[in-house]
C-alpha positions as CSV (number, residue, x, y, z in Angstrom):
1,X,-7.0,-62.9,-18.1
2,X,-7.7,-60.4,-21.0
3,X,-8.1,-56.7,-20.4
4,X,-10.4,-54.7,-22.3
5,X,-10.0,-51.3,-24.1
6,X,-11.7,-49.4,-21.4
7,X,-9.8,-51.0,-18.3
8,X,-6.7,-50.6,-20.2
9,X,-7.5,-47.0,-21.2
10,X,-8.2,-46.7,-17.5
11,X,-4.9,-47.6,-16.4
12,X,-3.4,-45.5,-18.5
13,X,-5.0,-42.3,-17.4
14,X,-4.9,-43.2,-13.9
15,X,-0.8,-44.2,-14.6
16,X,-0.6,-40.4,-16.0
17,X,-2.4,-38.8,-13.1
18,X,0.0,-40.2,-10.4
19,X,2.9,-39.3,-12.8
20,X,1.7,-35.7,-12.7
21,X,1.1,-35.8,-9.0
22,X,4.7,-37.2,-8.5
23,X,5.8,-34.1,-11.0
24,X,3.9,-31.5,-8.6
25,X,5.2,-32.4,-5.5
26,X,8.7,-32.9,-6.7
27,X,8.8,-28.8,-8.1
28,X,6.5,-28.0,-5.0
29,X,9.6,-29.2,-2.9
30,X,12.6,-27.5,-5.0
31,X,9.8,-23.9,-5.1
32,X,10.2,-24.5,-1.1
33,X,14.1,-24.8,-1.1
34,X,14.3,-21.9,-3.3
35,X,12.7,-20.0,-1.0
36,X,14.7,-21.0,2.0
37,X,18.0,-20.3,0.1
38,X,16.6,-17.0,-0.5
39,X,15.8,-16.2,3.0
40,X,19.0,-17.6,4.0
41,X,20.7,-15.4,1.5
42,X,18.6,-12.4,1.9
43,X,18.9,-12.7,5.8
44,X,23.4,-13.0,5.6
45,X,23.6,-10.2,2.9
46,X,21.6,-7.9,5.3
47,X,24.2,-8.9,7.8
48,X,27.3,-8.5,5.6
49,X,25.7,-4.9,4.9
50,X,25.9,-4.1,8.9
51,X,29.2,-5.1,9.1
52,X,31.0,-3.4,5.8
53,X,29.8,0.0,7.6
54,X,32.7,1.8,8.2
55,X,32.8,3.2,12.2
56,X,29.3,4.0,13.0
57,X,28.4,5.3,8.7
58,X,26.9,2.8,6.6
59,X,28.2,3.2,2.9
60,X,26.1,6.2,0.6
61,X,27.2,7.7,-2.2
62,X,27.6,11.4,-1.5
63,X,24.5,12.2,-4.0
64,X,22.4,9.1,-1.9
65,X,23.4,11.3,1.1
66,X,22.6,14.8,-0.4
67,X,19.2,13.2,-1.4
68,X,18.3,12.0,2.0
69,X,19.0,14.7,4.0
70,X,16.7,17.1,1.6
71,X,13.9,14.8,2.1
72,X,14.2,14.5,5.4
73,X,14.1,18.1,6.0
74,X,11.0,18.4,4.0
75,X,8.1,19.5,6.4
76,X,5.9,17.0,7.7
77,X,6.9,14.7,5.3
78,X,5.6,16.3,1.9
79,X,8.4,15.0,-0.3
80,X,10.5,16.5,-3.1
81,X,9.5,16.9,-6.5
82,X,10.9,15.9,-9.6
83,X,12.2,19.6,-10.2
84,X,13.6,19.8,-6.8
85,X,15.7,16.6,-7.1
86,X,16.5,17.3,-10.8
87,X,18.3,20.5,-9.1
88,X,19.8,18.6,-5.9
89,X,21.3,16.0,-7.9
90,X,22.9,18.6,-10.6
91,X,20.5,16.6,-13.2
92,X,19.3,19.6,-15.1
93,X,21.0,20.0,-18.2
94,X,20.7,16.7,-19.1
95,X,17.5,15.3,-21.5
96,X,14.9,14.6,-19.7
97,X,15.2,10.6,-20.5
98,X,18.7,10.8,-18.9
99,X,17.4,13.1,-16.1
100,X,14.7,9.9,-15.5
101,X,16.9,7.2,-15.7
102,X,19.7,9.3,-13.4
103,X,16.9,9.1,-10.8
104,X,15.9,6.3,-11.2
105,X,19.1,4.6,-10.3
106,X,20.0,7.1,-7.7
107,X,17.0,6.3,-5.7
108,X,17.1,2.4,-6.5
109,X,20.4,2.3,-5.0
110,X,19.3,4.4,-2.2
111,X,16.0,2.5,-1.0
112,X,18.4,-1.1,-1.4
113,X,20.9,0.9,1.1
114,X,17.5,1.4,3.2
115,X,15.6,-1.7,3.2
116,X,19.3,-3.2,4.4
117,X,19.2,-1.2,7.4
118,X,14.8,-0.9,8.3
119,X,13.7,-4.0,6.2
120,X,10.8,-2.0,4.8
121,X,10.9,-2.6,0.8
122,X,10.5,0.7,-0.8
123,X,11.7,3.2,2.2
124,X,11.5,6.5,-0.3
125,X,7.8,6.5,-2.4
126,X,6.5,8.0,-5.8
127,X,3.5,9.9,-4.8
128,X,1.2,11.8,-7.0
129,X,0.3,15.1,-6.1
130,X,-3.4,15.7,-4.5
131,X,-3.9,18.7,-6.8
132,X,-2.4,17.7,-9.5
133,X,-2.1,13.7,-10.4
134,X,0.5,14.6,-13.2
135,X,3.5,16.0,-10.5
136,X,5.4,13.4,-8.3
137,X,6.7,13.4,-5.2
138,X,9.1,11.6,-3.6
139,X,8.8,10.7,0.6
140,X,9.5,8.7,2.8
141,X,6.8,5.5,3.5
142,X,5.1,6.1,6.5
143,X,5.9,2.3,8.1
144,X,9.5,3.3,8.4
145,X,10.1,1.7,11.9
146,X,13.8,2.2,12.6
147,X,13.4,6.4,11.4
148,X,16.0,7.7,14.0
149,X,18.7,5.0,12.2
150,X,17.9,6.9,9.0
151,X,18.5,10.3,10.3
152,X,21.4,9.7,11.9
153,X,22.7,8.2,8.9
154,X,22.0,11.1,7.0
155,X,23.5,13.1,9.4
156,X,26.5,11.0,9.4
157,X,27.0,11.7,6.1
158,X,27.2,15.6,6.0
């Protein structure tokens, strides 16, 4: 029994697609363990945050704390500009790369602290100004569910 060139070219494209359907379902399988280690992982290191609080204060660095409470005591909400947290944070004398970059890692830090304790991802926002698109502000998201926690952290920390 001879095969021809077709039948054999046949076979061989039919012998790659099975290969590559064995390849997708192999990474499709380690893409779904990934992501169950991560939510595993994710899920423990919002618990060991919980439990390194010490008493009844979860851990902030004093200028985390200093910029919390100052937002929070913004009326209804409106946010602090980059001036005004330039001046909380003693950031004014510095360039203004440094003075970005300060910020930056300030409120990282800060909105990781807060997404350990609420679970919403970015707690404190970057929101332009309605007057002027150029000036930022930064407030808290409105889907903050666990807001009482938050204030009493800040409070906790004065």
């Amino acid at each position: 029994m001879q095969f021809s060139e077709t039948t054999s070219l046949v076979m061989f494209f039919v012998l790659i697609f099975c290969l590559i359907v064995i390849y997708t379902l192999i990474n499709s399988k380690k893409t779904e363990e990934k992501e169950a280690t991560y939510l595993v992982n994710h899920s423990s290191i919002r618990q060991k945050y919980k439990m390194a609080r010490s008493g009844d204060q979860y851990i902030l660095d004093p200028h985390e704390a200093k910029l919390l409470r100052a937002i929070l005591n913004t009326p209804n909400n409106s946010g602090l500009d980059v001036k005004q947290i330039n001046e909380l944070l003693n950031l004014t004398k510095l360039s203004k790369e440094n003075q970005r970059q300060r910020r930056h890692i300030i409120l990282k830090e800060l909105n990781l602290k807060l997404y350990l304790i609420s679970g919403v991802r970015e707690t404190i926002t970057r929101v332009p100004s309605e007057s002027d698109k150029r000036v930022k502000y930064y407030s808290f998201v409105p889907e903050v569910p666990d807001f009482d926690t938050i204030k009493n952290l800040a409070l906790s920390h004065s």
